[in-house]
Structures are given as structure tokens and as C-alpha cells.
C-alpha positions in Angstrom: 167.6 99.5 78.5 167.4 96.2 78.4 171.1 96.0 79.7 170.2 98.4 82.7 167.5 96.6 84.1 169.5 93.4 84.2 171.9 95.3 86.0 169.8 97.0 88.1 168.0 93.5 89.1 171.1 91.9 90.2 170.9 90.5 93.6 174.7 90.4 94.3 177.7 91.3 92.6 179.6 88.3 90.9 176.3 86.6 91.4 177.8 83.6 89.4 180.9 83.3 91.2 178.9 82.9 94.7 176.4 81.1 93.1 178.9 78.5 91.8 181.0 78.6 95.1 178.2 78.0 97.2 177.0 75.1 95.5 180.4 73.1 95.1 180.8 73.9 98.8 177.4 72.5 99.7 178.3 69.8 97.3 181.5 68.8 99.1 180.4 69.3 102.4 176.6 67.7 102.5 176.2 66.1 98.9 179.0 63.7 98.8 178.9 62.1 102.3 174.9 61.6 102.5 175.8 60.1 98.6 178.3 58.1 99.8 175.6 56.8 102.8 173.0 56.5 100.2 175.5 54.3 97.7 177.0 51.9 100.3 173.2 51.1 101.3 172.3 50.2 98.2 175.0 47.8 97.6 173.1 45.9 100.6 170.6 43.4 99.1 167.2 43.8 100.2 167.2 41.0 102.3 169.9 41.8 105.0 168.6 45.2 104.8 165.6 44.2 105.9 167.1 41.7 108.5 169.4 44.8 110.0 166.9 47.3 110.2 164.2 45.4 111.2 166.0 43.5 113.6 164.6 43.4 117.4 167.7 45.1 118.8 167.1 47.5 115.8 163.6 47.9 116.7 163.7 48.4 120.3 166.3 51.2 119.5 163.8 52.8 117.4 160.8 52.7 119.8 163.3 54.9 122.3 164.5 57.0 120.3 161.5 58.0 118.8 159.3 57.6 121.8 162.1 59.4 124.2 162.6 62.4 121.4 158.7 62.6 121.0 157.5 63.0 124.8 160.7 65.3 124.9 159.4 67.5 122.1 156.3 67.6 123.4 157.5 68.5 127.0 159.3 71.3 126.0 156.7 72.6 123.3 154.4 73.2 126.5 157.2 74.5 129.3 159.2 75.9 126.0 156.0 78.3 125.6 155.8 79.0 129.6 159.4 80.1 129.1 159.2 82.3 126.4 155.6 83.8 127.6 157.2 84.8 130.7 160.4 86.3 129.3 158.9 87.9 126.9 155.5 89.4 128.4 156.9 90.4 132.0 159.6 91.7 133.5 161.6 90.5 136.5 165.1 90.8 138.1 167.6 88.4 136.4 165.2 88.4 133.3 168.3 89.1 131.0 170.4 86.3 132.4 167.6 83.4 132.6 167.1 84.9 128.6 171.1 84.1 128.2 170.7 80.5 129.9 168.3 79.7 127.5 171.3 79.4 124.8 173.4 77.6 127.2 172.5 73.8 125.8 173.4 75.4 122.6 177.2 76.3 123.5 177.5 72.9 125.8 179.0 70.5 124.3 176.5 67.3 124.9 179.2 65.3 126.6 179.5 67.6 129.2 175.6 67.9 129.4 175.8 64.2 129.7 178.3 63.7 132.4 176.5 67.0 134.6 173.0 65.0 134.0 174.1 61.0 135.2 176.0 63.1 137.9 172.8 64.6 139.1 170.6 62.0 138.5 172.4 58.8 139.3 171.5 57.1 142.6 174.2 58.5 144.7 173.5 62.0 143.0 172.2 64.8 144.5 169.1 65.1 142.7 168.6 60.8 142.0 169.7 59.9 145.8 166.6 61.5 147.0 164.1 60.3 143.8 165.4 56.9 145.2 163.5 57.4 148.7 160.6 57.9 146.4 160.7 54.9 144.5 161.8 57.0 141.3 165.0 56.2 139.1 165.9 58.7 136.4 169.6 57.3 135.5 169.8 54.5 133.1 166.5 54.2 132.4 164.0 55.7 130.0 163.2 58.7 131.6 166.9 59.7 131.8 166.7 59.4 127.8 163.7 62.3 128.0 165.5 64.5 130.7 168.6 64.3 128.2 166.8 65.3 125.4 164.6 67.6 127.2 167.4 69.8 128.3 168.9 69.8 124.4 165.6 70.5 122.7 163.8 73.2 125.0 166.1 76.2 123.1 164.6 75.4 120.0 161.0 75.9 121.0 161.9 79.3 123.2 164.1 80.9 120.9 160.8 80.1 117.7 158.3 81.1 119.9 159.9 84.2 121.3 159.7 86.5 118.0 155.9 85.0 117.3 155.1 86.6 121.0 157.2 89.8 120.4 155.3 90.6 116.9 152.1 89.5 118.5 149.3 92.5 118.1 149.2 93.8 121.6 146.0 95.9 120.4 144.0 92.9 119.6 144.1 91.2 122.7 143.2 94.8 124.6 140.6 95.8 122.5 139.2 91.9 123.4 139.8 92.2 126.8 137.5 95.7 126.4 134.8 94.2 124.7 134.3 91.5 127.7 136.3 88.4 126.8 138.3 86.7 129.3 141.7 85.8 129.6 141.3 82.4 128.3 139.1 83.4 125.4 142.0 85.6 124.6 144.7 83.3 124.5 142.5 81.1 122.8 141.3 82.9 119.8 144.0 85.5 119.5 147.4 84.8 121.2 147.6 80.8 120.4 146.7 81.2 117.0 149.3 83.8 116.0 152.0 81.4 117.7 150.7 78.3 116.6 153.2 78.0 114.1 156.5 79.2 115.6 155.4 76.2 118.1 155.1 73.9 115.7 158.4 74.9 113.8 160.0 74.8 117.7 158.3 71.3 118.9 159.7 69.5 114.7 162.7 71.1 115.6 163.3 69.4 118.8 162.0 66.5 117.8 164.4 65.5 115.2 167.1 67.1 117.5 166.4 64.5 119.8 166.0 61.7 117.0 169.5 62.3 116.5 171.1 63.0 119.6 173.9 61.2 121.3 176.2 62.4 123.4 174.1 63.6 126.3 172.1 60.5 125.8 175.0 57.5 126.3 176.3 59.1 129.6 172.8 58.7 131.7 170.7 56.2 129.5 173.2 53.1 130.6 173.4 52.0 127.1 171.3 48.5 127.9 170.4 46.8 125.0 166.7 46.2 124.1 166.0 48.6 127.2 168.0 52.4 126.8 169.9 51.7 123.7 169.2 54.2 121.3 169.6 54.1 116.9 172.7 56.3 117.4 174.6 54.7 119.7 173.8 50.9 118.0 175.3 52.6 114.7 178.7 53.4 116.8 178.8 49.5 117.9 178.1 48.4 114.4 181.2 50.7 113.3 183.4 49.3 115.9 182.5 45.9 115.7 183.4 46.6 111.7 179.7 45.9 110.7 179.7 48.5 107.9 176.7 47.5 106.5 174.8 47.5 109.2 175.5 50.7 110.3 175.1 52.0 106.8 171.7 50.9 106.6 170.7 52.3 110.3 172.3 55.5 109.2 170.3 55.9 105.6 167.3 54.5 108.2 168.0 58.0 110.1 169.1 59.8 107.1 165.5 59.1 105.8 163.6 60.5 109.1 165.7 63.5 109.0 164.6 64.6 105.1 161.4 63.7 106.4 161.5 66.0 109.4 163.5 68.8 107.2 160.3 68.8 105.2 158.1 69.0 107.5 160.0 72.2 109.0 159.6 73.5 106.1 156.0 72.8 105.1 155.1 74.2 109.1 157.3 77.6 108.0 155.6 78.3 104.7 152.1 77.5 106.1 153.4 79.9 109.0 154.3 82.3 106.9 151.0 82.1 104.5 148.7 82.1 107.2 150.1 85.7 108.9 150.0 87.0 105.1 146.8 86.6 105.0 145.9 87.9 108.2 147.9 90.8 107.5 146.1 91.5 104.4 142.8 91.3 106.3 
């Protein structure tokens, strides 16, 4: 009996063998290199760790970087939301192929996104020849940073919010609408709150996207240093300029933001996925 059950409890065939597979590929794949990150740093004394990652160059990198990804993330959690509300809750001619140009950044590689962006937006580009009669630059500056990282992080918060709107309860917000409350009220109190979390997962998910984006970023940002330099691109001129500490350290600097953003994906998911448990229970 005893026998049975374990047999009838087994999750997959040759569970071992998968099981062992799996982890020596994860092992070889992840495991090793972020080791290998992790050991090189910690054969840096303290003291020119310190002095390379809290350098000023270092620190100016960091303040655009995480500035640039976090007014991205937050650009594209509001107009991400607009986007998905619209392809989700109406429909229009072209619907299907604006819903297949959301992927697009995805399937881009970033130099290409790069090179179209800087072509746009330089001076002499369409698009940054006529910001310039305005007074506005958008190439080589900061704001070309957030337009970079804007266009690579906006599929992350459509394509989390879309399921939370599909599986929304159509029934509550009628039977609300019924009883009197208005269309903000709604979306306050019943649509937002069901959503709330896929928007979160969405906005942490472009937001360490952006952290660690580079190759949209060097093509319109102008690379100056102390002004659109950003933590990636200084770790590439610390590797070709042979300073393998230094990038080392910058890179276990990064390595350290992305666990940290990993877990808070992760905490935002299971609190997610807690919180529409106990709705459904109710």
C-alpha cells in the first residue's frame, strides 16, 4: 500500500533523474559564474572596495541608473496600465496587432532599439530636430536614458497586468455600478485593488530591467561621464581598460540589487497570490 501511494504521488517519472539534471544545469549555467563574481570580489580588500564603489564617477553612475530606471518604471506602471485597460476592456480595429507590438521590445535586440531611438531623437532627427525649436533635448542627456528604458520596460507591466484585468469579476463592478457608485468609486474599490499586485509585479519588473540595461542605453545617452554614464557601461570600461577588480566589485554591486529586486518579485507574487486566496474564499 505503502508502495502504491508513493507511486501514485509521484510528480514525474525519473523524478531523480530531472531533479539531478536540472540542478547541475542551473549549477553550471547561474551558480558558477555569479560564484566566480562573488569570489573575485572578495579577494578585493575592503578598502579599494570601498574606494571603487563608492567612487564619484561610481556614484554618479548609480544616481542615473537608478533614478533613470525608477522614473521609467514608474512611467510605464501608469501608461503600462492605460495599455492593457484598453486592450483588454474594448475593442477596436488593429486591436490584435497593437496587442502583438507590445512584444516587439521583447524580440528587438536593444542595439537596434538603441540606434532607431538616437536616430529619432538626436538633434537632426525627426522627432529631436523639432524638440530643439522647443528648447527640449532628449539625445545624450538624461531623459534619453528614461525614453530608452521606457520603451524596454513597458512589456513587462502590460503583459502582468493583462491576465489581473482578464480574471477581473465583471459582476462586481455591475452589480456596483447598480447600487449607485460611480465610475471612480469602482475602479477605486474594486478594479485597482484586484490589479494592484500584477502592477506591482510589472513596475519591480521593469525596474530592475532598467537597472541593468545597456545596449539601448549607450547609443542615445552619449556615454558622458559624471552626466549619462550609467553602472553598466562603466563596468565595460573597467574590463577594457583591464581593471578587473573594479569591475568585479561594480558587478557584485549590481549582482546585489538584482537578488534584492528578485525578492522583492517574489515577496509582491506570493502576497498577490495570498490576498486573491482570500478573497476567493470570501
Amino acid at each position: 500500500m505503502a508502495a502504491g501511494s508513493q507511486r501514485r504521488f509521484s510528480v514525474l517519472p525519473g523524478f531523480g533523474l530531472t531533479l539531478g539534471f536540472t540542478t547541475f544545469f542551473l549549477s553550471a549555467i547561474v551558480l558558477l559564474p555569479l560564484a566566480a563574481l562573488v569570489l573575485r570580489t572578495a579577494e578585493i580588500s575592503i578598502d579599494d572596495f570601498l574606494a571603487i564603489v563608492l567612487d564619484e564617477r561610481a556614484i554618479a553612475t548609480y544616481r542615473l541608473s537608478f533614478g533613470a530606471a525608477a522614473l521609467a518604471a514608474l512611467i510605464n506602471a501608469i501608461f503600462g496600465f492605460i495599455v492593457a485597460w484598453s486592450l483588454v476592456r474594448y475593442d477596436f480595429p488593429a486591436r490584435r496587432l497593437l496587442d502583438g507590438m507590445i512584444d516587439l521590445p521583447f524580440a528587438l535586440p536593444t542595439a537596434v532599439s538603441g540606434i532607431a531611438l538616437a536616430a529619432v531623437f538626436s538633434p537632426t532627427g525627426w522627432l529631436g530636430e523639432r524638440l530643439a525649436t522647443l528648447g527640449m533635448q532628449v539625445a545624450y542627456t538624461w531623459l534619453g536614458v528614461v525614453v530608452a528604458l521606457v520603451l524596454i520596460g513597458l512589456p513587462f507591466v502590460v503583459r502582468s497586468v493583462q491576465p489581473a484585468l482578464v480574471e477581473a469579476q465583471r459582476d462586481l463592478e455591475e452589480a456596483a455600478e447598480t447600487l449607485g457608485a460611480g465610475g471612480w468609486y469602482v475602479f477605486r474599490r474594486i478594479i485597482f485593488p484586484t490589479v494592484a499586485p500584477a502592477l506591482v509585479t510589472g513596475f519591480t519588473m521593469a525596474l530592475a530591467r532598467g537597472i541593468g540595461e545597456y545596449g539601448s542605453v549607450v547609443f542615445i545617452s552619449g556615454n558622458l561621464p559624471m552626466q549619462t554614464e550609467i553602472t553598466p557601461l562603466l563596468i565595460v570600461i573597467k574590463l577594457e581598460q583591464f581593471d578587473y577588480d573594479a569591475a568585479a566589485a561594480l558587478g557584485f554591486i549590481m549582482l546585489v540589487i538584482s537578488f534584492v529586486m528578485l525578492l522583492a518579485i517574489n515577496l509582491v507574487q506570493a502576497w498577490g497570490r495570498r490576498r486573491l486566496g482570500l478573497e476567493g474564499r470570501r
